[in-house]
C-alpha positions as CSV (number, residue, x, y, z in Angstrom):
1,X,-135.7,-86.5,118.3
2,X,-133.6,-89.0,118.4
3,X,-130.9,-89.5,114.5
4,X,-132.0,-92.6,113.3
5,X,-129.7,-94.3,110.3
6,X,-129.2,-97.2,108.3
7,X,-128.1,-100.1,110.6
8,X,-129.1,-98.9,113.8
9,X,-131.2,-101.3,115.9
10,X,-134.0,-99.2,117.3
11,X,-137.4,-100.6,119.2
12,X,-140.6,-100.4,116.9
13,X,-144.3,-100.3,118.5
14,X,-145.7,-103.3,117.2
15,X,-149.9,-103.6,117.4
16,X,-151.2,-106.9,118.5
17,X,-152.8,-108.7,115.5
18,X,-156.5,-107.5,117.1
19,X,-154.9,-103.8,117.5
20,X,-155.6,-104.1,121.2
21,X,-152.0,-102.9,122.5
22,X,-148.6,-102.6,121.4
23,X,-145.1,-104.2,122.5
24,X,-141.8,-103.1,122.0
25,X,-139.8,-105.4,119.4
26,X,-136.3,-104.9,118.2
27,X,-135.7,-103.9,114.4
28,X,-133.0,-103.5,112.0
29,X,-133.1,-99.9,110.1
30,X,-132.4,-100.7,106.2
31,X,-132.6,-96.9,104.8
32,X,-135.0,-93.8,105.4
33,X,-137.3,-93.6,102.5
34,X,-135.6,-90.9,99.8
35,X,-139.1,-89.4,99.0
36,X,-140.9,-89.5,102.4
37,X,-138.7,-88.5,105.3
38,X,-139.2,-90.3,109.0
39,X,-140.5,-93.5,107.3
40,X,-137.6,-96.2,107.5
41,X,-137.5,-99.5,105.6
42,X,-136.8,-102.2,108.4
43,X,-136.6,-105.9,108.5
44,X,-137.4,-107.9,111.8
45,X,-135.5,-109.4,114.2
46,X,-136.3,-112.2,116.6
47,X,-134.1,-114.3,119.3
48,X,-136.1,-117.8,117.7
49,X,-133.3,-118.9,116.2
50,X,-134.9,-122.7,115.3
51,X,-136.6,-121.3,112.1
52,X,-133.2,-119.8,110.9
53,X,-133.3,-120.1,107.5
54,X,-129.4,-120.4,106.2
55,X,-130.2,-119.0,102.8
56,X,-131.2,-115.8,103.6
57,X,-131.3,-115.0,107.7
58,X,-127.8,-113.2,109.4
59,X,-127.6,-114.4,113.1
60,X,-126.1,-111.9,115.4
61,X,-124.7,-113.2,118.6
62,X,-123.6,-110.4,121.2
63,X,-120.4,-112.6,122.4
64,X,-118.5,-112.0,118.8
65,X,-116.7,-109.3,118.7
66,X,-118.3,-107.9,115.6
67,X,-121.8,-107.7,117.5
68,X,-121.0,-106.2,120.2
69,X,-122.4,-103.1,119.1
70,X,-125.7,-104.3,118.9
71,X,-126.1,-104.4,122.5
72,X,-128.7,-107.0,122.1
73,X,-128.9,-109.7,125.0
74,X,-129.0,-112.7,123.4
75,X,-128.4,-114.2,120.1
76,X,-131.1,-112.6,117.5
77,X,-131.7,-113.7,113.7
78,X,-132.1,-110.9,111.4
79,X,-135.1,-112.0,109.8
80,X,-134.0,-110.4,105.7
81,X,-136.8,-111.4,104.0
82,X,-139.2,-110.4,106.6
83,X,-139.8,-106.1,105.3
84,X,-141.7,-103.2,106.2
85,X,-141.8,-99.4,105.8
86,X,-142.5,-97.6,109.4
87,X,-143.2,-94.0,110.9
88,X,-140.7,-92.5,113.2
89,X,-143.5,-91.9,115.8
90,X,-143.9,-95.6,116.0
91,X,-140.5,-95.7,117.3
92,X,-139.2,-95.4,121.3
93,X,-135.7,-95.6,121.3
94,X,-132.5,-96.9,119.7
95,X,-130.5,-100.4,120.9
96,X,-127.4,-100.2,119.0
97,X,-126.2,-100.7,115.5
98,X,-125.1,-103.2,113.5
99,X,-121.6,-104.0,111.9
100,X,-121.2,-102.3,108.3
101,X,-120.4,-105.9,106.5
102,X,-123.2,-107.5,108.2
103,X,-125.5,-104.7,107.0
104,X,-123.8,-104.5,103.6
105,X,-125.2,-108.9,103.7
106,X,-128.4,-107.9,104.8
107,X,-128.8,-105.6,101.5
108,X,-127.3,-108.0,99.4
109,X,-130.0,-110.4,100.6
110,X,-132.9,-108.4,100.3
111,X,-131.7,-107.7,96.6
112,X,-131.3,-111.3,95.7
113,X,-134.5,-112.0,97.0
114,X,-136.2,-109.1,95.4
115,X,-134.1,-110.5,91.9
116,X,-136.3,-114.0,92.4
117,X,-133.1,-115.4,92.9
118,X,-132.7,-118.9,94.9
119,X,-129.6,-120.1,97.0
């Protein structure tokens, strides 16, 4: 079993809309749920950077220095205001981990958003 924490990037089984299959898709690990252990709150990631959102999407680009650690190939957009609560068994593997004051601005997004507040 593989240890699974907040800001690890980890690959979540994602069902076709028609539930016909799955693919693998990267995700960003926000917290394990503190009443229900092995569910995680994540947020998505994608590498289609042209509907960044400035306001409330973190880019990550594996050439910085500070997201190296992600070991992602390419630069992704962490998608903050995109959430959901998953199993552990609908996970198959871990990618890397995100810097600690990236993830602290990924929290501090969700909560403005959550607040109703607007940049």
């Amino acid at each position: 079993m593989i240890k699974i924490k907040s800001g690890d990037i980890v690959l979540f089984k994602y069902p076709y809309s028609d539930y016909s299959g799955v693919k693998r898709r990267p995700v960003l690990v926000i917290a394990e749920r503190p009443d229900f252990k092995n569910e995680f709150l994540i947020t998505f990631l994608t590498s289609q950077t042209l509907d960044f959102n400035k306001d409330w999407d973190i880019e990550l680009n594996p050439e910085s220095k500070r997201d190296q650690q992600t070991n992602l190939k390419k630069k992704t957009v962490i998608k903050t205001t995109k959430l959901m609560i998953i199993s552990y068994s609908r996970l198959t593997g871990k990618i890397g981990m995100i810097d600690k004051s990236v993830l602290k601005q990924v929290k501090e997004n969700i909560k403005r958003w959550l607040a109703g507040e607007k940049r």
